[in-house]
C-alpha positions in Angstrom: -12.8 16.2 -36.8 -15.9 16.6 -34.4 -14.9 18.0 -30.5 -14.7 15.3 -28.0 -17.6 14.9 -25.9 -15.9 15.9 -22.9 -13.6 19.0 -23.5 -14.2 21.4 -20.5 -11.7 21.7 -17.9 -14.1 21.1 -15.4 -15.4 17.5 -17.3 -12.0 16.5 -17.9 -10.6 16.8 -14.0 -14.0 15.2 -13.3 -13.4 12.1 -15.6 -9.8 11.2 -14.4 -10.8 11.3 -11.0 -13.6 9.3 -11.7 -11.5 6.8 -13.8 -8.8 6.7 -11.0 -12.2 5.9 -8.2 -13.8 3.2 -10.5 -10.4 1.3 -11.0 -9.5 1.3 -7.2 -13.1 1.2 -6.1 -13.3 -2.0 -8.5 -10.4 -4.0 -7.5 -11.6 -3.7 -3.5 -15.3 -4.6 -4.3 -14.2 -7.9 -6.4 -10.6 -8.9 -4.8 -10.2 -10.2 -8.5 -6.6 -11.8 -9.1 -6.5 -9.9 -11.9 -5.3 -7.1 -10.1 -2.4 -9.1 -8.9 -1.1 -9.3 -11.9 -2.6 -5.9 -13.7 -3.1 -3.3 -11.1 -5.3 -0.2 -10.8 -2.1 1.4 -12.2 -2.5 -0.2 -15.7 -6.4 0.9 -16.0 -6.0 3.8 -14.7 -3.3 5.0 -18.1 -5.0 2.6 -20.6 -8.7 3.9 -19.9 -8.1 7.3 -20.7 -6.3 6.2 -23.9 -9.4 4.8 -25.1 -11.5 7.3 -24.6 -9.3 10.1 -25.7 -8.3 8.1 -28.7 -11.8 7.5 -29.8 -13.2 11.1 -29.3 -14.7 10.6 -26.6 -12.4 12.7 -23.8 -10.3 15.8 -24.7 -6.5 15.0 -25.7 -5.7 18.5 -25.1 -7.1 20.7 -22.2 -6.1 23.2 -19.6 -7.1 20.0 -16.6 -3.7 18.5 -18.1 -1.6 21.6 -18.0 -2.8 22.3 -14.4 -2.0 19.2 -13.2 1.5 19.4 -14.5 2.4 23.0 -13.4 0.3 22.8 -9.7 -0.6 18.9 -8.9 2.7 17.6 -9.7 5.5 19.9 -7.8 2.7 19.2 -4.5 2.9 15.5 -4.8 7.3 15.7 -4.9 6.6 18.0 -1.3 3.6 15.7 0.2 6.1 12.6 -0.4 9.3 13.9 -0.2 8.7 15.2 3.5 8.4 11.9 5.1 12.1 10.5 4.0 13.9 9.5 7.1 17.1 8.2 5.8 18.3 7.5 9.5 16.0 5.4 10.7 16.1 3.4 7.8 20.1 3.1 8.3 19.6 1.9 11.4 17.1 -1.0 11.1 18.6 -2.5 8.0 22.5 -1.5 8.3 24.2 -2.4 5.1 21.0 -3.3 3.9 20.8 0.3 2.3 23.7 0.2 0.6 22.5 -3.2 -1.4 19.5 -1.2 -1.7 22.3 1.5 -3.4 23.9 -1.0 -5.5 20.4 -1.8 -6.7 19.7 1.4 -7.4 22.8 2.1 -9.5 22.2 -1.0 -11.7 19.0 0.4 -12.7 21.2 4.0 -13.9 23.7 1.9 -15.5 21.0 -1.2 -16.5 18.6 1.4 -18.3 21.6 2.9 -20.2 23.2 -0.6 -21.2 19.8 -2.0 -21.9 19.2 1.2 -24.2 22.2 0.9 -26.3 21.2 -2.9 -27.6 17.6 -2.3 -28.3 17.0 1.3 -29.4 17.8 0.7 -33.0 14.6 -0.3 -33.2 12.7 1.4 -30.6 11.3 5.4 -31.8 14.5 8.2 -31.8 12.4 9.5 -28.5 12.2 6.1 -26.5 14.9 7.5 -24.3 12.0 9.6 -22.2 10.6 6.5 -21.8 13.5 4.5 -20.2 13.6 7.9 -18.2 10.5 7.3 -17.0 11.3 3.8 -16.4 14.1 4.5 -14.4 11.9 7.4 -12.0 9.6 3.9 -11.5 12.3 1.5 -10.3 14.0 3.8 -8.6 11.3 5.6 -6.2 7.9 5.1 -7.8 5.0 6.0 -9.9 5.5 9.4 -8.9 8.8 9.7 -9.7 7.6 8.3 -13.2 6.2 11.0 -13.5 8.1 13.5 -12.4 10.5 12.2 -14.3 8.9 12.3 -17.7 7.6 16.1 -17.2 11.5 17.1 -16.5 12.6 15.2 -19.7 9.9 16.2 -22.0 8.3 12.5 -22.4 6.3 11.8 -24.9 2.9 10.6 -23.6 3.1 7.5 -25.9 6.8 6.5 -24.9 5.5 7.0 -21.2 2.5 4.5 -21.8 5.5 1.9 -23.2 7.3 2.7 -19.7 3.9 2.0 -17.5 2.8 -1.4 -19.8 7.2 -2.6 -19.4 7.0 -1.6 -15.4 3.6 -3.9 -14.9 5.2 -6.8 -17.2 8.3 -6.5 -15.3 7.0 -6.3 -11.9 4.5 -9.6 -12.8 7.7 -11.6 -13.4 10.1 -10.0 -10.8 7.5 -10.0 -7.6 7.8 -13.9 -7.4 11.2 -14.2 -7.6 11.4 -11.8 -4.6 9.3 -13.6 -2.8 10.4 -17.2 -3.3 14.1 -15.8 -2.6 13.3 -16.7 1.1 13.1 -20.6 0.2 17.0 -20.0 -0.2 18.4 -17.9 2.8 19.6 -20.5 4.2 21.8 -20.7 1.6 22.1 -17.4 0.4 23.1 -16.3 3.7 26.1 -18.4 3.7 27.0 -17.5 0.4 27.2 -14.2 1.3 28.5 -14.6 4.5 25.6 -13.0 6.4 27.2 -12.5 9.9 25.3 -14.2 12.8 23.8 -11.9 14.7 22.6 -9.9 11.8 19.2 -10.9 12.1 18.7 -11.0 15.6 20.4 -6.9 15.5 17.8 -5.7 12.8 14.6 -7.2 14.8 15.6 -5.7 17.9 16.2 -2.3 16.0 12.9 -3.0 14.3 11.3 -2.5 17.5 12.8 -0.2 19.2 11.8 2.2 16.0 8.1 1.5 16.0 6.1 4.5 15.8 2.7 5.4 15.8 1.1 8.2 13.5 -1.3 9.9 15.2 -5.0 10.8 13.8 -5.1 13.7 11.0 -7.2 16.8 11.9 -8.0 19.2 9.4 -5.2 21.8 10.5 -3.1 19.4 9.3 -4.2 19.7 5.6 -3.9 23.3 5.9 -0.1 23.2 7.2 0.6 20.8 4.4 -1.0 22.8 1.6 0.9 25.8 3.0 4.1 23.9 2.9 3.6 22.1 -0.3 2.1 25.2 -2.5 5.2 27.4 -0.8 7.9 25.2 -2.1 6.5 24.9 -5.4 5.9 28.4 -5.7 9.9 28.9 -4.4 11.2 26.3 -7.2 8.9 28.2 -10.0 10.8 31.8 -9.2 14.2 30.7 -9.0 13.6 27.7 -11.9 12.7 31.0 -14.4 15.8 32.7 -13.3 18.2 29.6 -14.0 19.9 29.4 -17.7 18.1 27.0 -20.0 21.0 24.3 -21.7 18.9 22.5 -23.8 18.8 19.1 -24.2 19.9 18.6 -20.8 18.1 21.4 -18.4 15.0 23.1 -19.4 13.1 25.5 -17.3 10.8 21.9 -16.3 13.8 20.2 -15.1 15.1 23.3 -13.1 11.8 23.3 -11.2 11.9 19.4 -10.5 14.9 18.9 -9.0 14.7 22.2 -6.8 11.3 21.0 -5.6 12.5 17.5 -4.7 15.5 19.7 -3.3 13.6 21.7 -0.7 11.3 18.6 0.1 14.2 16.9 1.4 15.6 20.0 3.4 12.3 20.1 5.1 12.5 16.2 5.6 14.5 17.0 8.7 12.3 19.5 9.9 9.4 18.8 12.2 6.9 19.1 8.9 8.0 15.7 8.5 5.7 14.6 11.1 2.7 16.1 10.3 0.4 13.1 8.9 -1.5 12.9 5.9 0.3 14.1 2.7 1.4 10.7 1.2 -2.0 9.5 1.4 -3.4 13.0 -0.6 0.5 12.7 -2.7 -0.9 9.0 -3.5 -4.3 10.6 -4.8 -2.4 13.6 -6.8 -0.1 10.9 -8.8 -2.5 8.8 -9.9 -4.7 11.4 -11.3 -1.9 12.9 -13.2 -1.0 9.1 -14.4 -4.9 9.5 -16.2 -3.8 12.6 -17.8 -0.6 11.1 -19.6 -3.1 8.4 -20.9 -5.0 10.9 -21.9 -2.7 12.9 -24.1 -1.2 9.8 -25.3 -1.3 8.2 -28.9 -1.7 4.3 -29.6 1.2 4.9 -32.5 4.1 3.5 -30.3 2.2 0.8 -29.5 3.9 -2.0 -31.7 7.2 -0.7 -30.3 6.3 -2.3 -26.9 7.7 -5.7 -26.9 11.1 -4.8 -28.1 10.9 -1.7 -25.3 9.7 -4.6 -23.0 12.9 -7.3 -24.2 15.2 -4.7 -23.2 13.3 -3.5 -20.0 14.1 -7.2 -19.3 17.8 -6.9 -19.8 17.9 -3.8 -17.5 16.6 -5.9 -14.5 18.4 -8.7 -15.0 21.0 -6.4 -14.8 19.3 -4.5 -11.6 19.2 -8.2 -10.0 23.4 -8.9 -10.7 24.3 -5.5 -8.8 21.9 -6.6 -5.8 24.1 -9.9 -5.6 27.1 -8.6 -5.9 26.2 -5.7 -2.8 24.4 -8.5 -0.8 28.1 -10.5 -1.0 29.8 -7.5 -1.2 28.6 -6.1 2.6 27.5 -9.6 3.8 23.6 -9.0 4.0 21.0 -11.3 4.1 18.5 -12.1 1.4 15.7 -10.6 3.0 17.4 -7.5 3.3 18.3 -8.0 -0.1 14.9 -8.6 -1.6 13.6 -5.6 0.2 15.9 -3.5 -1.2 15.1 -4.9 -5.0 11.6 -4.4 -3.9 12.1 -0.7 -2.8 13.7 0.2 -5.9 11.7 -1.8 -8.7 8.2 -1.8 -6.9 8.4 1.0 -4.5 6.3 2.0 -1.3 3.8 -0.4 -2.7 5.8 -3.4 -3.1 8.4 -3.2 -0.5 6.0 -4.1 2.3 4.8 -6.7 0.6 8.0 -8.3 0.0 8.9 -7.2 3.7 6.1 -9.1 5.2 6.6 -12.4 3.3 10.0 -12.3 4.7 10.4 -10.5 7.8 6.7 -9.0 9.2 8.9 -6.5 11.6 10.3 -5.3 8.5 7.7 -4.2 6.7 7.9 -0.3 8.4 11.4 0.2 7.4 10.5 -1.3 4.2 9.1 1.9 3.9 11.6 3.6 5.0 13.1 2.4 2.2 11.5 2.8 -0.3 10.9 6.0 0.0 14.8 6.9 -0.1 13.9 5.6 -3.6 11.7 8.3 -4.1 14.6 11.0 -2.6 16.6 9.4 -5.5 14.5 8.6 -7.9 14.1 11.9 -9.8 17.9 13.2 -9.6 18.7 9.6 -11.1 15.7 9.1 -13.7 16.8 12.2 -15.4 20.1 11.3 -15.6 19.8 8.3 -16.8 17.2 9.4 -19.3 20.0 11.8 -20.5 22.6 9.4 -20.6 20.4 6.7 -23.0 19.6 9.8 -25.1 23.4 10.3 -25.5 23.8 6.6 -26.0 21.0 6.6 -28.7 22.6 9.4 -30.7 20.4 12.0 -29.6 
């Protein structure tokens, strides 16, 4: 077989950032709707299919192994810094425990959904729901963070991004259009009174604002970021290995997201800038999964897709039943859906269709997701792959 075209390390790194720019860079310069319903996200793992796939960009290199040992532990400390579980807890009340209830229908949704369709789904599709679940839980980064501590197979992770974007097409509008019914959804649930009047007032009173970056700032977060991950490497290659379940990868994961959440109640959490550099991070390493990836799982996708749909509709019933359960309104409750399935990227979305003063604890929100998002994926990766027979 002749060597792809581009092979060096250096060419490689260059390409994926370069895909990642002309995606993002594209959807801004033609505000096509296309992107509404396939985002950057999509592009940004299919386009380095192609090209890997047809010879021209390297399915194997030293760029991808970087980014999985040094990119990836730094985007879990960038993101993981900024969780402020408080505030959240505050401005939305019992919204977080809907947001909770979500959260463990998508564990128990991606297992259930798993055991109907994985007869006919590849014996390794289980890394895949992983992945899945790392997605609805927190976000893309979690994906991925997900699918490194579970050993996911680049194809079954492509299957995981294509069932996410289908999903999130359908599911956005229903969000969205929820707010036709609080009315009645409110009494259904028994929404107290003064609920909405309580949450804008402690909306307001938690408005902060970031102040400018300066390049120290970059330098303290490096510090901070490449410390952690350098911590989690020494004591992950200490920890016992008890395979299927925790390999040396998973170790290092979830003591990374670990010690980014200690330090999320530290004064590092206000240093600005690292989600928008975590942001950058992620999506590179998203180019490099495509680009190790194999179109052979392809013609799994629509029964991986059927059963991604089982798992929300499943996702949805445990948001109803918290909503009734602790009397919360539906725009608390599609916020919460929103910070699980779509993340930091949805939530505010669905936030400013519903409530605009919501749309900063939206965030909030969603990035308790992320806090959750990679103790959760794994496990429920492991659990499908115990359901599956594996």
């Amino acid at each position: 077989m002749d060597a792809p075209l581009i092979a060096s390390p250096l060419g490689v790194m260059t390409t994926l950032c370069g895909i990642c720019a002309f995606w993002f860079y594209l959807q801004k310069f033609t505000g096509a709707r296309l992107f509404d319903y396939l985002p950057p996200l999509i592009w940004i793992y299919a386009t380095p299919v192609i090209l890997s796939n047809t010879g021209i960009l390297a399915s194997s290199s030293e760029a991808y192994t970087g980014l999985r040992t040094y990119a990836l532990p730094l985007f879990i400390v960038l993101m993981l810094i900024y969780v402020n579980v408080p505030a959240a807890v505050r401005v939305m009340g019992k919204g977080v425990l809907v947001m909770l209830m979500g959260t463990i229908g998508i564990v128990v949704g991606g297992v259930a959904s798993y055991a109907v369709v994985h007869p006919w789904l590849d014996e390794s599709a289980w890394g895949g729901y992983g992945a899945l679940a790392g997605s609805w839980i927190g976000g893309t980064g979690n994906m991925a963070a997900a699918s490194e501590a579970l050993g996911t197979e680049p194809g079954q992770f492509g299957l995981a991004v294509l069932a996410d974007n289908v999903i999130y097409v359908a599911w956005l509008p229903l969000l969205l259009g929820s707010k036709a019914f609080a009315e009645r959804f409110n009494r259904w649930a028994r929404v107290p009174p003064d609920r909405l009047a309580n949450m804008e007032a402690a909306a307001a009173a938690e408005t902060t604002e970031e102040r400018p970056n300066v390049f120290q700032d970059f330098l303290y977060l490096a510090l901070v970021a490449l410390a952690v991950a350098w911590l989690a490497d020494l004591i992950a290659g200490r920890l016992p290995v008890i395979d299927p379940i925790l390999s040396t990868s998973t170790w290092k994961i979830l003591l990374v997201t670990t010690f980014a959440l200690i330090l999320s109640v530290t004064p590092l959490s206000r240093i600005p800038g690292g989600k928008a550099v975590a942001t950058a991070i992620i999506y590179v390493f998203v180019a490099s999964m495509g680009a190790r990836a194999s179109l052979e799982n392809l013609g799994d996708a629509p029964v991986f897709i059927a059963g991604a749909f089982l798992w929300i509709a499943i996702h949805g019933a445990f948001c109803l039943f918290g909503a009734w359960l602790f009397k919360v309104d539906v725009h608390s409750t599609a916020i919460a859906s929103a910070a699980n399935v779509g993340g930091a990227a949805s939530a505010p979305v669905v936030a400013a269709y519903h409530k605009e003063s919501l749309v900063p604890v939206s965030i909030l929100m969603a990035l308790i997701g992320y806090a959750l998002g990679n103790y959760l994926a794994i496990l429920t990766g492991q659990l499908a792959r115990i359901v599956g027979g594996g």
